[in-house]
N, C-alpha and C positions, 0 to 999 in steps of 0.2 A: 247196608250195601253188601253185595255179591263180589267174593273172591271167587276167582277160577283159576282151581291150581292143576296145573299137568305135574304127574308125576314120570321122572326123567331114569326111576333107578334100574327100569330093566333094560334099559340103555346105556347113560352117560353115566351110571351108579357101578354098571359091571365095567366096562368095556376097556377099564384098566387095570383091572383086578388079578393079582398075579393064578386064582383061583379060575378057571372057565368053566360058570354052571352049562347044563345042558339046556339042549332049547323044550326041552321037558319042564327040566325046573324055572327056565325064563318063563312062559307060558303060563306056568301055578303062579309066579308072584305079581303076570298082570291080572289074574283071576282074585289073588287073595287080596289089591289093592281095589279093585271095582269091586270087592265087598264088603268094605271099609269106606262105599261112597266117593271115590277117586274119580271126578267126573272124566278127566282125559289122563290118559296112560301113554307114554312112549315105548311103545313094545320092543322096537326093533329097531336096527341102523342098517340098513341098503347100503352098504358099504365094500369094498376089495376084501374078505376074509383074508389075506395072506395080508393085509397092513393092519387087520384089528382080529388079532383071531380068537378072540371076544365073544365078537358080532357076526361067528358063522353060524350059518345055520336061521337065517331071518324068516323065511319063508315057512320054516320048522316051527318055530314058535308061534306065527301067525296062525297056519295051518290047528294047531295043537289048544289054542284058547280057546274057553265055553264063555262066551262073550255075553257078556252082562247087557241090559239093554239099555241102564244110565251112563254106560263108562263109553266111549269115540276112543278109537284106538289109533295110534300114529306109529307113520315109520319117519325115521329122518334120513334124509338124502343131502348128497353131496354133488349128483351131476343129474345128468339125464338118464343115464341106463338105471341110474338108481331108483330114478322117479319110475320109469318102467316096471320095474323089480315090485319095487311099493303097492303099484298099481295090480298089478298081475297076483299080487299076494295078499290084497283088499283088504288093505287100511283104509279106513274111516276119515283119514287127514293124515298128509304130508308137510313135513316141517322140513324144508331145506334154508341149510346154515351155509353162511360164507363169508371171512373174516372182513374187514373193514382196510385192513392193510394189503403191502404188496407182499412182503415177505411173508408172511402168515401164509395168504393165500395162494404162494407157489407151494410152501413147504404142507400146507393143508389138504390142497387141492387141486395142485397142480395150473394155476390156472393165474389173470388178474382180478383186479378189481371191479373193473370196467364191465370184462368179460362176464364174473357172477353172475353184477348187475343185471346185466340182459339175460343172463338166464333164469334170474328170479322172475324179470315180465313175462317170459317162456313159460316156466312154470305155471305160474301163475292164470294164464290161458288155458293150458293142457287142462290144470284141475277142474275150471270151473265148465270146458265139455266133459270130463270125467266124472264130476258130478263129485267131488269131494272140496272137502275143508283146506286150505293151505292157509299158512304160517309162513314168514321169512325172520329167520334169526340171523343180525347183525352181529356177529361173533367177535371178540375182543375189543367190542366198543368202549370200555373202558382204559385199555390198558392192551401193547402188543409184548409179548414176550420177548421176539427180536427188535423191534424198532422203538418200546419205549412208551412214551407217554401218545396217547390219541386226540388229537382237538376236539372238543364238541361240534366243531361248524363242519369240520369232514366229516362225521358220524350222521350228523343230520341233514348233510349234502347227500348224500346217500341213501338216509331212511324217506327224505323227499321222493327221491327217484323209486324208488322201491313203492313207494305207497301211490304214483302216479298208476300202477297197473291193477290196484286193487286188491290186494291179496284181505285174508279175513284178519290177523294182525300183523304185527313188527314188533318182536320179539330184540330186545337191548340184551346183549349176553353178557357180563364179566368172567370172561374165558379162564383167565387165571386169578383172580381173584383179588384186584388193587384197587377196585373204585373206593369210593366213600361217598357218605350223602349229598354232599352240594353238587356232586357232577352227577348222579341219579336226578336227581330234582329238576334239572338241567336238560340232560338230556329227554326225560320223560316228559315233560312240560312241554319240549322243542319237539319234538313227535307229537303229542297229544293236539299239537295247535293244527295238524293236519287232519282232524276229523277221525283217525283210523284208530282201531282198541291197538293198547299197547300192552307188552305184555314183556318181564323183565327176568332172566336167568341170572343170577348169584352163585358164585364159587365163597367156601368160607376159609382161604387159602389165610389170609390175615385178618381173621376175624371180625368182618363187616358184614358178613352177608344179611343176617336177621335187621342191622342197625338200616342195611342197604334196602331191605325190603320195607320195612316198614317207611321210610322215605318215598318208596316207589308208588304205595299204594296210595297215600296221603297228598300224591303230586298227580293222581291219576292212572296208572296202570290198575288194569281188573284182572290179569293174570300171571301165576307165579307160578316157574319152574322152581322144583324141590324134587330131592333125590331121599326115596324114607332111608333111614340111618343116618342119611350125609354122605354114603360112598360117591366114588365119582372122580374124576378128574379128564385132560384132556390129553391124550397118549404123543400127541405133538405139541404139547407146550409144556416147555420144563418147569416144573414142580408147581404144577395147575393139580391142587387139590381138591379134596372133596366138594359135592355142592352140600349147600345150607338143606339139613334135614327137614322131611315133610311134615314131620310130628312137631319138631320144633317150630317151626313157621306158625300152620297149626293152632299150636296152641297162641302164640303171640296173638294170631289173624282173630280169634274167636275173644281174648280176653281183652283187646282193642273194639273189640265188638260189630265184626264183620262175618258176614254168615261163608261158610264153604262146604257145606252139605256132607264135611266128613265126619265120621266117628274117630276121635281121637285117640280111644280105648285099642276100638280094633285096629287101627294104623301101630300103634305100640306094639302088638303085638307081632304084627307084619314086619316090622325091625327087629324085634326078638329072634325071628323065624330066618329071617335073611343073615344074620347074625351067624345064627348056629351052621348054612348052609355054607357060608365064608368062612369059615372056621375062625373067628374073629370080633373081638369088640369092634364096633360101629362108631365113628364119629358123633353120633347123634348124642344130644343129652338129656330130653324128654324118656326117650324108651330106657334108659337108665335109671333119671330121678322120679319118673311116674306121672300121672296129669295130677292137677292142683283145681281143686275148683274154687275162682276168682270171687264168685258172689256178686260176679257184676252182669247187670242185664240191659239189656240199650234195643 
């Protein structure tokens, strides 16, 4: 069986980072992860640069990649102008995110729940006359920062509604990083029964996210968000840490014996390199301890 991993680090891996690479060096790291076999990359966030100033300069990095021809490149958005911007700036796929709660999604996005909603069916329209890929990621589906624990039956009240317009998946986020297996399992299964691919984002805030993924995968999702190193976090959710590393994942995804067309070699080094441009050790713990070869074949 086929993982499909998006890698999130030239996005959700910087965008909190008290470091702000340029959209030069953004640019090189979605080039050196599409050469490392990273089938989808999130290059960019279409976002207010004066609330992420991170993620200015989106159009600069798009502009600036020599674009591989296995790697789909994505921008994530937040509204409509964003979607615009994305569009105008020719991503490959548009991933817009919108939390599941109300308070999240005032303090996120200025907006409700309801409201998203409908503009995820919006989206979802636009892209498919624009001729691109869309995603909707259900953000803090596990767990809200301000309001606490998240039901399952509202989370998939929601992913219902969402998958009524079709988008290509529905992406489960742990925003900040609280799920654990039985509610992965749960949720993904509760999705899955809807026909549509599901695809599952991991923060490794309290150390589940590897435990979370591999739950995900084994319950049905075919696609994993992973940040290489594990940088990452959510600059509106208090102490929303790094996401779960791509090397790491990775290696678990391959030595469980699932294919994801990456070179693990070259992704190691790709965190080495991000490492040194952060002037900083990575969260990650493969690009540390090295790959292991398991001896197992399936």
């Amino acid at each position: 069986m086929r993982v499909e991993i998006v890698d999130v680090g030239p996005r959700d891996g910087l965008q909190n980072e008290d470091r702000t690479l340029s959209p030069e060096v953004r640019a090189e790291l979605c080039e050196k992860l599409a050469a490392a076999g990273v089938p989808r990359v999130e290059a960019a966030s279409f976002v207010n640069p004066k609330r992420v100033p991170q993620m200015a300069g989106a159009e600069e990095v798009m502009a600036a990649i020599e674009r591989s021809a296995g790697t789909s490149y994505a921008g994530l958005v937040l509204n409509e102008r964003g979607y615009e911007r994305a569009i105008e700036a020719g991503v490959d796929e548009v991933r817009y995110a919108f939390p599941v709660t109300e308070t999240f999604a005032r303090r996120n996005q200025n907006t409700t729940v309801a409201d998203a909603t409908r503009l995820a069916t919006r989206l979802v329209e636009r892209a498919r006359l624009d001729g691109v890929r869309v995603s909707i990621t259900l953000s803090a589906a596990f767990g809200d920062p301000f309001e606490g624990r998240v039901a399952p039956e509202h989370v998939l009240e929601i992913a219902a509604d969402v998958a009524g317009s079709n988008p290509d998946e529905i992406v489960l986020a742990d925003t900040i990083g609280v799920g654990v297996p039985s509610q992965v399992r749960k949720l993904v299964e509760g999705v899955a029964e809807g026909g549509i691919t599901v695809g599952c984002h991991f923060h490794d805030t309290r150390n589940t996210g590897i435990a979370n993924s591999a739950a995900a995968v084994e319950s049905g999702a075919t696609v994993l968000d992973a940040s290489v190193g594990g940088t990452g976090g959510c600059p509106f959710a208090p102490r929303a840490t790094g996401n779960i590393a791509t090397e790491d994942l990775v290696y678990l995804l391959h030595g469980m014996g699932y294919e994801t067309g990456i070179d693990i070699d070259a992704l190691i080094e790709v965190a080495a390199w991000l490492a040194e441009q952060l002037g900083k050790e990575l969260p990650g713990q493969v690009y540390k301890a090295g790959n292991f070869e398991l001896g197992i074949r399936h």
